[in-house]
Structures are given as structure tokens and as C-alpha cells.
C-alpha positions in Angstrom: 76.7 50.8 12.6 75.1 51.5 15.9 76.2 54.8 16.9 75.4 54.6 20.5 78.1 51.9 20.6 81.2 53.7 19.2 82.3 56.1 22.0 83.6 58.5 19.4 80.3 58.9 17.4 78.5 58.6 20.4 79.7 62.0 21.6 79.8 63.7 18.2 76.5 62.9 17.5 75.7 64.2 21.0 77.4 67.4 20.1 75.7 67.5 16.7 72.1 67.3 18.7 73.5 70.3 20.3 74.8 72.5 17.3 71.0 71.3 15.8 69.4 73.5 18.4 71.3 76.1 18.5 70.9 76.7 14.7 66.9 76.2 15.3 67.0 78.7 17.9 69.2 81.3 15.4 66.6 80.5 12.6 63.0 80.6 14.9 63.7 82.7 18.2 60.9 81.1 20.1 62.2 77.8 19.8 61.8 76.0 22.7 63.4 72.7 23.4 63.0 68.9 25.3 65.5 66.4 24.9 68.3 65.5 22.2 69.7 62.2 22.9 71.6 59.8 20.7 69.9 56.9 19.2 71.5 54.0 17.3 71.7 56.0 14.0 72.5 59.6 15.0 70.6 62.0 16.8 67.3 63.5 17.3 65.8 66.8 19.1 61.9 67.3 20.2 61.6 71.2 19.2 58.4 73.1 20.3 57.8 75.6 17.4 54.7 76.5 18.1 52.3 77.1 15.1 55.7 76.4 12.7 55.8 73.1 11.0 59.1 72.2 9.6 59.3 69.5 6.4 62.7 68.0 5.1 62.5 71.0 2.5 63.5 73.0 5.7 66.5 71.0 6.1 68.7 72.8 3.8 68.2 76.3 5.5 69.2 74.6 8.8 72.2 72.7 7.8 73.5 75.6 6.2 73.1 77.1 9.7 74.8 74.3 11.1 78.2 75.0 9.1 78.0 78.1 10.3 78.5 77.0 13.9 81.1 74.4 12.7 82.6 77.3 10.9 82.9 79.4 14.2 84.4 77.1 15.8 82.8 77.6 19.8 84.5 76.2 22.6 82.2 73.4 24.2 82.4 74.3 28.0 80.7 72.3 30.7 79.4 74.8 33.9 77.6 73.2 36.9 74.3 75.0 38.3 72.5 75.1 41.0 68.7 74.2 40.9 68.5 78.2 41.9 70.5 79.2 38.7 69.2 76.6 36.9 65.8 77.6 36.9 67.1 81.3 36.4 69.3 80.3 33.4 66.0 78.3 31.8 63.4 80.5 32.7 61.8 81.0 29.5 61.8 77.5 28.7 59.0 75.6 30.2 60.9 72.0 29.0 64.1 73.1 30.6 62.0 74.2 34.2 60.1 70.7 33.8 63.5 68.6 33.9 64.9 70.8 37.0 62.1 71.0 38.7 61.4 66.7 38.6 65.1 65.6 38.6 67.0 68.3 40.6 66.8 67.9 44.1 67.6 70.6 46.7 71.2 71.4 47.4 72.7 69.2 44.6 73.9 70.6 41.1 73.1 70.2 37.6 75.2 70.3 34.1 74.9 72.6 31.2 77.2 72.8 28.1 77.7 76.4 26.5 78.8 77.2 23.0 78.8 80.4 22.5 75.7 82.4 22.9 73.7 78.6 22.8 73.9 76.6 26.3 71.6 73.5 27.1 71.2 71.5 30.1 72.9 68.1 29.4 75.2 65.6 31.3 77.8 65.3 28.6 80.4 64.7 27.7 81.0 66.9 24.1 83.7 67.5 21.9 85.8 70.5 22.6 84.7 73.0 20.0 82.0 73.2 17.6 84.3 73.0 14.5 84.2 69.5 15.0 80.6 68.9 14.3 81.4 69.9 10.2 79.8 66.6 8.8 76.1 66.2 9.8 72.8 65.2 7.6 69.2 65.9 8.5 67.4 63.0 7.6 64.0 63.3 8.4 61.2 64.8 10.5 58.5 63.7 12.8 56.2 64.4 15.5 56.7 63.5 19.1 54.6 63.8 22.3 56.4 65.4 24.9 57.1 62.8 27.2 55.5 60.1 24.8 52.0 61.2 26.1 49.5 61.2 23.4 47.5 63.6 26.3 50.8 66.1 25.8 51.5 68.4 23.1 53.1 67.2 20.3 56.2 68.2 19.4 58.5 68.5 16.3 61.1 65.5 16.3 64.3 66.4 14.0 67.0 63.2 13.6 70.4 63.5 12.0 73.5 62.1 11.8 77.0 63.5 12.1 80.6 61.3 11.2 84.0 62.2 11.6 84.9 62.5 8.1 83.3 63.9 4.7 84.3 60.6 3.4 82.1 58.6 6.0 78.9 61.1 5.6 79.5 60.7 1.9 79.2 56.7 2.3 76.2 57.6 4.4 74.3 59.5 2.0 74.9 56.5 -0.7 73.7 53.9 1.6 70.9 56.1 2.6 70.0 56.5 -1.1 70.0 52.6 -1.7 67.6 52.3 1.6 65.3 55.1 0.0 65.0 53.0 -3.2 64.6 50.3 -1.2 61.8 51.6 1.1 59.4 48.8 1.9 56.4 51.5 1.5 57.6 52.9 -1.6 58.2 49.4 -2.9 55.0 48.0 -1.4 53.1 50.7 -3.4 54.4 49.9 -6.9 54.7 46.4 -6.1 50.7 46.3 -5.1 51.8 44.7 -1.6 49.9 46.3 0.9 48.3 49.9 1.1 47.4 52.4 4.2 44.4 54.1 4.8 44.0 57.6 7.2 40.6 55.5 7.9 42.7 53.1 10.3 46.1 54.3 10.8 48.4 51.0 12.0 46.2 49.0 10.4 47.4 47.7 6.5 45.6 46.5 4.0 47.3 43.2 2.4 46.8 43.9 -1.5 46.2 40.4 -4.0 50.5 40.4 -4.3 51.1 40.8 -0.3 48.5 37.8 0.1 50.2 35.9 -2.2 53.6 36.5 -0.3 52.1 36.5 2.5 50.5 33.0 1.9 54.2 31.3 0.8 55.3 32.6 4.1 52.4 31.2 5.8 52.8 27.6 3.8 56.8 27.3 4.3 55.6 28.2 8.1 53.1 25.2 8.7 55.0 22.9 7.0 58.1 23.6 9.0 56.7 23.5 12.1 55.1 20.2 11.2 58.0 18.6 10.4 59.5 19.6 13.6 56.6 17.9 15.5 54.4 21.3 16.4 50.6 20.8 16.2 48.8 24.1 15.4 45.8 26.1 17.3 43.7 29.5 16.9 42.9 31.2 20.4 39.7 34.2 20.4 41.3 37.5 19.7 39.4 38.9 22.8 38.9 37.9 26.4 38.4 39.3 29.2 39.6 41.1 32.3 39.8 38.3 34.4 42.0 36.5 32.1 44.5 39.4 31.6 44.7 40.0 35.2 45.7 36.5 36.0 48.5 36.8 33.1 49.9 40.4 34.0 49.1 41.9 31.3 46.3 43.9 32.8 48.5 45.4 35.2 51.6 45.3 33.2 50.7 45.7 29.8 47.6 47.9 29.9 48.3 51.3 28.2 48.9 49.0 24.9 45.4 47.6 25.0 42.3 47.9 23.0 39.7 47.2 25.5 35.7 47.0 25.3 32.8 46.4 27.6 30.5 43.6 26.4 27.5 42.1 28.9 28.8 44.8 31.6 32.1 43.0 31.8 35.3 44.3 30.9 37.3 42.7 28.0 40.2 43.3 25.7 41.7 42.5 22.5 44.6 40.3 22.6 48.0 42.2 22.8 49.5 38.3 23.0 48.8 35.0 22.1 50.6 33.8 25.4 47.5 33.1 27.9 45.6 31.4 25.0 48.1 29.3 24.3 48.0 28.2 28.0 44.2 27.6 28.5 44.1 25.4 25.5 47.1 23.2 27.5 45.0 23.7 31.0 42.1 22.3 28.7 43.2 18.0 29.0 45.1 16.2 31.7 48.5 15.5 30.3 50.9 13.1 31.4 55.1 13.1 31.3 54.6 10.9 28.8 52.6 13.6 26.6 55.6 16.4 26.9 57.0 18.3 25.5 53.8 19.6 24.2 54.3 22.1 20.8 51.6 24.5 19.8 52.1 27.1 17.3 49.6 30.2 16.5 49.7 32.4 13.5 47.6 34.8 16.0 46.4 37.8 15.3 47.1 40.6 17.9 46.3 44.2 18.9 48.5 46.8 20.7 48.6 50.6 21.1 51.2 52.6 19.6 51.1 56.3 19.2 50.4 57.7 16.4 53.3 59.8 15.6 55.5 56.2 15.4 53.7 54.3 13.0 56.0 53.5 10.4 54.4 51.2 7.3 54.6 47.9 8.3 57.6 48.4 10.7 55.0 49.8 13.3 51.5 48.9 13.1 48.5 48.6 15.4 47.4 44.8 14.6 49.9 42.7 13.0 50.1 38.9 13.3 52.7 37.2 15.7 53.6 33.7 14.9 54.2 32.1 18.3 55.0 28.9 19.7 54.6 27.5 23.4 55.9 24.6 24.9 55.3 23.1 27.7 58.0 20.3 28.8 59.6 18.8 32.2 62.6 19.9 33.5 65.1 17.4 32.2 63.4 18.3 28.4 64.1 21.8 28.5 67.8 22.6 27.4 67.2 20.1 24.3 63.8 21.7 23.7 65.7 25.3 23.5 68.9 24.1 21.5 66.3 22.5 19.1 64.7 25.9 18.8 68.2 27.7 18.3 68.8 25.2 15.0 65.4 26.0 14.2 65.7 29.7 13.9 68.5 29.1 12.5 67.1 27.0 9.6 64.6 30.0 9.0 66.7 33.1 8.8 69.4 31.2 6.8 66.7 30.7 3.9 66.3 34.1 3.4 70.0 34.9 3.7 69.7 36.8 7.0 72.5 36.8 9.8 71.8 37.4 13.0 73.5 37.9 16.9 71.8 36.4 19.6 71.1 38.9 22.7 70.2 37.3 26.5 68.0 40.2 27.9 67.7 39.8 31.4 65.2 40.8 34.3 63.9 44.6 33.8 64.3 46.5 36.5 61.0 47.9 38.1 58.0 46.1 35.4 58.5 42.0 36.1 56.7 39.2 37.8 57.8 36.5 39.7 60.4 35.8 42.3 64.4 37.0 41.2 65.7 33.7 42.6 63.2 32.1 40.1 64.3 34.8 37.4 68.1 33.8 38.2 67.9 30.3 37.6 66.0 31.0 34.5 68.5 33.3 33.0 71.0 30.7 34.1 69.4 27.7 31.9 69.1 30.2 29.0 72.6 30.7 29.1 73.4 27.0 29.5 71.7 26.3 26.4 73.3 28.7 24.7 76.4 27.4 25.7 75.7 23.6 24.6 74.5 24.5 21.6 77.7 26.2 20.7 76.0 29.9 19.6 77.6 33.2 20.6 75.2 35.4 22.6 75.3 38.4 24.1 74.1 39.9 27.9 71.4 42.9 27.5 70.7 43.7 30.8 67.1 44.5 31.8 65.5 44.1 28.4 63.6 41.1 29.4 60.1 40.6 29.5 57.4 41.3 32.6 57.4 37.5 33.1 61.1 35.8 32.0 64.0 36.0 30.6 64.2 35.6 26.6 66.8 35.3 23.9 66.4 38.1 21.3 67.0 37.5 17.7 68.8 40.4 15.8 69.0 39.7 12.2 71.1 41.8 9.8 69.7 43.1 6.4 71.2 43.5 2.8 71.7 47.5 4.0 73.4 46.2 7.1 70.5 46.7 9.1 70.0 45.3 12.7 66.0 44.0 13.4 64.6 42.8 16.4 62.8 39.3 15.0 63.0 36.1 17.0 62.7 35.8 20.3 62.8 32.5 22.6 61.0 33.3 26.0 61.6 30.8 29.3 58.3 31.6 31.5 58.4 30.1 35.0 55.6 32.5 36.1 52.7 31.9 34.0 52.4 28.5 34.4 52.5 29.2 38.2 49.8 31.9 37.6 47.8 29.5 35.4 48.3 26.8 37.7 49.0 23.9 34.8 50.2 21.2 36.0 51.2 17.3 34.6 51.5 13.7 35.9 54.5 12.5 36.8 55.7 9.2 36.9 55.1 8.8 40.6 51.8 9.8 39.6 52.1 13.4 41.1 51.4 16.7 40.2 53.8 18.7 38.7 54.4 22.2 37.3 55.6 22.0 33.3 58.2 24.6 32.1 57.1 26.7 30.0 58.4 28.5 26.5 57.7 31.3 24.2 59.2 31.2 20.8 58.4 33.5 18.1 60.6 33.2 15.5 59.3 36.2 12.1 58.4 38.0 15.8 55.5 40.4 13.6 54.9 38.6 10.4 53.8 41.9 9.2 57.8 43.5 10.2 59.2 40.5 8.6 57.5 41.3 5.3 58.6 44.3 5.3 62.2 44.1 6.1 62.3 41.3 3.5 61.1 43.6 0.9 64.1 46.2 2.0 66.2 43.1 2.1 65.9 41.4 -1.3 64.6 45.2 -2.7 61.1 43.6 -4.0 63.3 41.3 -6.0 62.4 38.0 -4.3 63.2 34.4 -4.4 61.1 32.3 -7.4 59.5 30.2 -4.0 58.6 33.4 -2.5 57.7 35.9 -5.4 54.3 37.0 -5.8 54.4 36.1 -9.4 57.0 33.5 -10.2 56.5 33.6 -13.6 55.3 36.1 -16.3 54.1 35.2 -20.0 54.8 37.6 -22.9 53.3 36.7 -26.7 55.4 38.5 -29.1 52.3 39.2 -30.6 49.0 38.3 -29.2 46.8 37.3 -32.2 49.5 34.4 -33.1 51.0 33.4 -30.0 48.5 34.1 -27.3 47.1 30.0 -27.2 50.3 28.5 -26.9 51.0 31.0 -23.5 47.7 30.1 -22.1 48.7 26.0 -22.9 52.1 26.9 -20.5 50.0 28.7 -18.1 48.3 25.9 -17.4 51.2 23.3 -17.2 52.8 25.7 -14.6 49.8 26.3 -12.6 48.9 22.9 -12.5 52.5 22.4 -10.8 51.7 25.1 -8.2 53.3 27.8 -9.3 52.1 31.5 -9.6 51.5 32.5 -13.3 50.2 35.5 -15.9 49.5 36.6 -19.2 50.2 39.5 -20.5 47.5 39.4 -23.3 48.0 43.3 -23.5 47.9 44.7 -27.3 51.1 46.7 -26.0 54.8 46.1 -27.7 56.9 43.6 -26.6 59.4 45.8 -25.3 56.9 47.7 -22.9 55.4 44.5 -22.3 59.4 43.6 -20.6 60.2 46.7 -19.3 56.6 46.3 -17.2 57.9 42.8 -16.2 60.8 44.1 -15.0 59.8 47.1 -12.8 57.4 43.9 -11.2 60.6 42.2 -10.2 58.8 39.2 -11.6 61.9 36.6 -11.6 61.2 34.8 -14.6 59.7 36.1 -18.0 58.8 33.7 -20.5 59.0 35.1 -24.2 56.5 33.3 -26.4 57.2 33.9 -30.3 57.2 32.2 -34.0 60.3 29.6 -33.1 59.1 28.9 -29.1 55.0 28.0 -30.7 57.1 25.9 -33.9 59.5 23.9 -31.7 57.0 24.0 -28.1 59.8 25.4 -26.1 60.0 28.7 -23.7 62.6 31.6 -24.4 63.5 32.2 -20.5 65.0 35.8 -19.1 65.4 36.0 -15.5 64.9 39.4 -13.5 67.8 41.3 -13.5 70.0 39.6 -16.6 70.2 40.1 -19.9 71.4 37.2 -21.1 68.2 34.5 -22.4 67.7 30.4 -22.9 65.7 28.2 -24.8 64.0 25.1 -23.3 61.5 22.7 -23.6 58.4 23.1 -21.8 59.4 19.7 -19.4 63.0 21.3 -18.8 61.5 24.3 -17.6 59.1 22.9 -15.6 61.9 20.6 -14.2 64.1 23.5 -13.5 61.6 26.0 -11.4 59.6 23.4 -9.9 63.3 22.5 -8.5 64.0 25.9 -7.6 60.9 26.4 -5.9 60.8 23.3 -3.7 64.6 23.9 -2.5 64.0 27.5 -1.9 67.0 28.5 -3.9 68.1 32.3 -2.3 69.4 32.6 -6.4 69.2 30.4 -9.3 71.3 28.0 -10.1 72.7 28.7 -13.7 70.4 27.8 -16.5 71.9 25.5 -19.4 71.4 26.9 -23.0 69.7 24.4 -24.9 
């Protein structure tokens, strides 16, 4: 549910932002306070506390405050202010003075909603009293630069979420129990995925599991894109000014830069993979004939975020962005673009994602290029759209500095929404670039020009598919695909090894447990690995050279011969089954 999109949560959570404060300022006087908008799942207030830190064991103490204020039951009254009283009203409040001073001009008026002894500058609208704010969670804390400026003070972000009913927050609280259990850093922890350091915060560390998933990702990827006709490069993961200027990006794009001097000369680390992508295609002559062109980069790319929104591997500092540009001619480029929608398509369907497709149009101040040019290219975006028979969506302004783009919104397992894909028509870079192809008048031409990233940040993908499948993934896509257990080590240990070593020899990602542990813990460790197959190797499996197989998450258990089995998951593997097909008892 996106709460900024029902107009009845929409102004509840608003007046639950409200109540928030006003129970912060009862509990710690001094409280002083920024903004408290709604987001797409609840609410949040930046709270200046001064040298008072507040932790989710806080939360309790509020909320109880907050049913007091429900309990009281306040009338919600909107009074209009002059800048004059404005400033009176908010005198102690230096956040307060900040917004009247920069957004109140002379002579015009500004709103403020009271509730008993609590008011607060806001434009509205509330509900009428405060007894209808009675179901609200805390659900987490952060920090927060005022005004997002890392060179600001930071301040004390508290989110919540208020419903309607008890029976809707009581839903909540179960679905936001499964997501806890489901947490991609708690899971990537126990699973050995990935790990953080304080030594490079936004940077992760891919453990010898992530790689492994990471690597299936990366092999499904190439040969994919191969078979779709895409020829692969790798671009330098810094260049320099001169470069980034000519793209945009320098003045565009620059507060999210790493950037370095080297020989005197100003250089920076590669937020995109976009003007690489370009100067290998401005490297040859290329004739009509040659297009479309397809190159595709697993590239590796930098950009700043603040510190206070790093999130695991939702929000990192380097991550890798598998993109795609195509150059084509003019009559090529609504096939090239339906092609891409089945493509995306193909991918987010194998892991059993659905997704809504946005059309985010020209921003309004940050963009390049002519709006005529931006028009048309909106237009063909939504042509394709149209041909291809996909329902899409306007988001106005949410394009990017240099074109239009289709966003990708894929929804999880927890009903989720996630930013992934994106399919980017650029008319400006390859005007910047100058690139240019041979007609068949034997003239120069500009080639169109697209983005496509499809994962978006192959590091975000990972770890909403860990949320999404819960660390239980797909045989094709598990770390380990299968685990071996001897009943008893000294007896059965050489005939696991002999498996072993049929599987791997098919491909497929195998261990031992040679432990001198008991069966049973030996299972229950295979299980809390998610591992999706255990083999069970005992007197009657070594006598009649068969497996005893137990998949993850069932309790029911077949016997097969070694070639059945090997049959059966190299089958699974190589279709990419989402579940197993039902295994035949022998």
C-alpha cells in the first residue's frame, strides 16, 4: 500500500506526524522541530533533541503518549498567520523561523494547525480531532541532516504509521514481523551473503555464498543477453573532467561524485556507465547496415549518498549497474524498445516478480536538451508502450537530466514496490557526443540512442530477492544447491564424496558435511541454510547406490538412483524452475 496514494491515509498519517510531535514535545520540552511529511508507508518527523538520542526502546514511552492525545480527543483547527505572527508564534523554534523566513513573502499568509496546547505550521488538510489518530506504530529511528546537508546538523528522524482501524494496524504489525524475519541484512548475516564494515560504510563485502549467487546471476545475465544478440564491454571506472562535462554529469550530477586529481587534472569515479558506453560506439565508423548496435556492461559505479541513508544493500556507495546501450536509426527504435519490454519481462517473470510500468517525464528545473526534442521522445516511449500492448503509467517530472525513461516497479513476496528496470530514450547525448552513422545515401547521421538497465543495482536486486524468496532460493540460484549428510561418517562418508563428484562434475554447487555431529543437528543446520536439497546418505542408499532426497521446507523424503537424481536437478536447474516440480517416489 502506498499511503501517499489513498487520500484517507494520506491525511491521517499526516495528522499522526502531528500528534508524534506533540507527544515529543510533552515528553522532552526542548524539542524542537523540521518537517513531518507523509511518505509511501506512513510518516516521519526530523526532531532536534539536542544531546538526547532516542532508540526504538523509546518507542513505547511515546506511543503511550500518543493515546493519550487520541484519548483527549483535540479539535484539529487550521488558523492563518501572518509572517509578523508567524515569526512571533515560532520564535523559539529556529526550524519553524527558517521556513517563514525562506518561503513567506511579505504581505501573504501562512497555515498553522492547533490541537490543543500543540500547533505547527503545516498546509493541511487534518482530520477533525485527535481521537482519530488511535492506531499508530513507531517503526523505527534514524538520523537526518537538516535539509539533507551532510554540512547541517543532524537530526533525529522518527517514522510511523497510523490506519483507520485496530484491525488494519494489527495486519500491519504481522506483515511487518514477516519483513523483519525476512530482513535481507539479517538474512545475509546467517546466510554468509555479504557483510558491512564501519571501515567503508556503503561499501559490502560479498562473502563466498553472495559470490556464488551473485555469480548465477551474472551467468543467467550473459547468456541472456547473448541470446538476444548483445555483445559485451568493460569501460575505466574513472575519467575525467572533460568527459563528465560533455555528458552533464559534471554539472548535473556532481554532489554524487567521488572525484580525484591525478597529473593536475581533474577526474572522477564513474557515477554511470552511460558516456563509456558511448566512446567505445564513437571508437569505429558504423554503417546503417551495422545498427542497431547492443552493448551491455556489468559496470561498476560510484555515487554519494549520505550517511544517515545507507540501508544494507538497498543503499550503498558502489554497487554494480547492469546497463545496456543501443544505438539504432530511427525506423529501428520502437521494435528495439518493445523487444526490450518482452525482455524485462522474460527476467522479472523468472524470479516471480510483477511489476507496473511508470513513464517519468521531463523534470522540471535539472534536464538537458531542447523540450520539443524531450516531447517527441516521451511521445515514442509512449507509442511503444502502446504497440506492445503493456499498461503504463504517466509520472510526471521523474525523468532523468537527459531523456525520458520507463521505470520498472516490481512487486515483492511482502507486497513491496522497488524501483528496478529502467529503459532510457537519450536524444541528447549522442548530440553532445557527436556519434554519428552512414546512411544509405552515404550521409552522416545521428543514431538514437537507449539506456536499459534491467536488475537497475545488481547489488538492490540481491537484496530484495533475498526478502523476496526469504533466503529460500531457487535450486538454479541457491548458493548451495545441494547438501550431503552421512548418517555416520566412518561408514558412509566415501560413497557422499563419490556423489559429490557426479554432481559437481554436472555443474552444480555441492558439500559434505563430514562433521562428527548427529544426524539430526547435521539437518536442522541444513535447514536454517535454506539449502534446497539434502541428500541423506545411510546403510540402504551405500547398498542399493541410491540418494534419500528431502527438499527445504518439506517433510516428506524419496529414494532415487544416483542417474534419476542427477536427471531431475540438472532439469531443474537448466529450466530455472521458481519450485520443483513433484518428485516421484521410487
Amino acid at each position: 500500500m502506498n499511503i501517499k496514494e489513498n487520500p484517507e491515509l494520506n491525511v491521517l498519517n499526516h495528522s499522526a506526524a502531528h500528534v508524534l510531535a506533540q507527544a515529543v514535545k510533552r515528553l522532552y520540552p526542548n524539542a524542537k522541530f523540521w518537517v513531518g511529511p507523509v511518505i509511501e508507508d506512513g510518516f516521519y518527523y526530523d526532531i532536534d533533541l539536542g544531546d538526547i538520542v532516542l532508540s526504538e526502546d523509546d518507542f513505547p514511552k511515546i506511543e503511550k503518549e500518543m493515546k493519550k492525545i487520541a484519548k483527549e480527543n483535540k479539535r484539529i483547527s487550521r488558523e492563518e498567520l501572518t509572517k509578523e505572527e508567524a515569526l512571533e508564534m515560532f520564535k523559539d523554534d529556529p526550524y519553524k523561523i527558517d521556513i517563514i523566513t525562506n518561503n513567506l513573502e511579505e504581505g501573504s499568509t501562512i497555515s498553522a494547525y492547533r490541537q490543543g496546547e500543540f500547533v505547527d505550521l503545516c498546509r493541511g488538510p487534518h482530520v477533525e480531532s485527535t481521537g482519530k489518530v488511535k492506531n499508530v506504530r513507531l517503526t523505527k529511528v534514524s538520523g537526518a541532516y537538516w535539509k539533507g546537508d551532510a554540512n547541517n546538523k543532524m537530526l533525529q528522524r522518527i517514522y510511523g504509521i497510523a490506519f483507520e482501524t485496530k484491525e488494519a494496524l494489527e495486519e500491519y504489525e504481522a506483515w511487518l514481523e514477516a519483513a523483519k524475519q525476512r530482513d535481507h541484512k539479517k538474512l545475509g548475516r546467517e546466510l554468509g551473503l555479504f557483510m558491512t564494515s564501519e571501515y567503508g560504510p556503503g561499501f559490502p563485502f560479498w562473502l563466498p555464498n553472495g559470490m556464488r549467487l551473485k555469480n548465477a546471476l551474472h551467468e543467467y545475465y550473459h547468456k541472456a543477453h547473448m541470446d538476444r544478440g548483445y555483445e559485451f564491454i568493460e569501460t575505466p571506472i574513472m575519467l575525467n573532467r572533460e568527459l563528465w562535462e560533455i555528458s552533464g554529469h559534471w554539472a548535473n550530477y556532481n554532489d554524487n561524485m567521488y572525484t580525484s586529481s591525478i597529473d593536475e587534472k581533474d577526474f572522477a569515479i564513474k557515477p554511470m556507465n552511460c558516456p563509456g558506453g558511448i566512446l567505445v560506439y564513437k571508437n569505429g565508423l558504423h554503417s546503417y547496415r551495422d545498427l542497431p548496435i547492443r552493448l551491455a556492461e556489468m559496470g561498476h559505479v560510484h555515487r554519494h549518498e549520505a550517511s544517515g541513508a545507507l540501508n544494507g544493500l538497498f543503499r550503498v556507495r558502489a554497487f554494480t549497474q547492469d546497463d545496456a546501450h543501443l544505438f539504432m536509426t530511427p525506423e529501428q527504435l520502437q521494435g528495439e524498445i518493445i523487444e526490450m519490454l518482452d525482455f524485462i519481462d522474460e527476467v522479472y517473470s523468472l524470479f516471480g516478480l510483477s511489476y507496473t510500468i511508470e513513464l517519468s517525464t521531463r523534470p522540471e528545473s535539472k534536464y538537458i536538451g531542447d523540450i520539443e526534442v524531450w516531447n517527441r521522445s516521451e511521445k515514442i516511449l509512449e507509442d511503444a508502450c502502446i504497440a506492445a500492448g503493456v499498461e503504463f503509467k504517466i509520472n510526471p517530472g521523474d525523468g532523468a537530466f537527459y531523456g525520458p525513461k520507463l521505470d520498472f516497479k516490481v512487486r515483492d513476496s511482502l507486497n513491496r514496490i522497488w524501483q528496478c528496470g529502467t529503459v532510457q530514450l537519450d536524444m541528447n547525448l549522442p548530440e553532445r557526443f557527436d556519434i554519428t552513422y552512414i546512411d544509405s545515401e552515404g550521409n552522416k547521421q545521428r543514431p538514437i540512442m537507449l539506456h536499459r538497465a534491467i536488475f537497475g543495482s545488481l547489488e538492490r536486486f540481491i537484496g530484495i530477492i533475498i526478502e523476496h524468496f526469504g533466503g529460500a532460493f531457487p535450486t538454479w540460484l541457491a548458493p548451495l544447491q545441494v547438501e550431503l549428510i552421512p548418517v555416520n561418517a566412518q561408514y558412509h562418508l566415501d560413497y557422499c564424496n563419490e556423489v559429490a563428484q557426479i554432481l559437481e562434475k554436472k555443474g552444480l554447487r555441492v558439500h559434505v558435511d563430514a562433521r562428527n555431529e548427529k544426524l539430526g543437528y547435521k539437518m536442522r543446520e541444513a535447514q536454517k541454510a535454506k539449502t534446497p536439497i539434502q541428500l541423506v546418505i545411510g546403510d540402504k542408499e551405500v547398498e542399493n547406490r541410491f540418494v534419500n532426497v528431502r527438499r527445504y521446507g518439506q517433510t516428506s523424503q524419496h529414494s532415487m538412483s544416483i542417474q534419476a537424481f542427477v536427471e531431475l536437478i540438472s532439469d531443474e536447474v537448466s529450466r530455472k524452475l521458481l519450485t520443483p516440480e513433484v518428485t516421484s517416489e521410487d
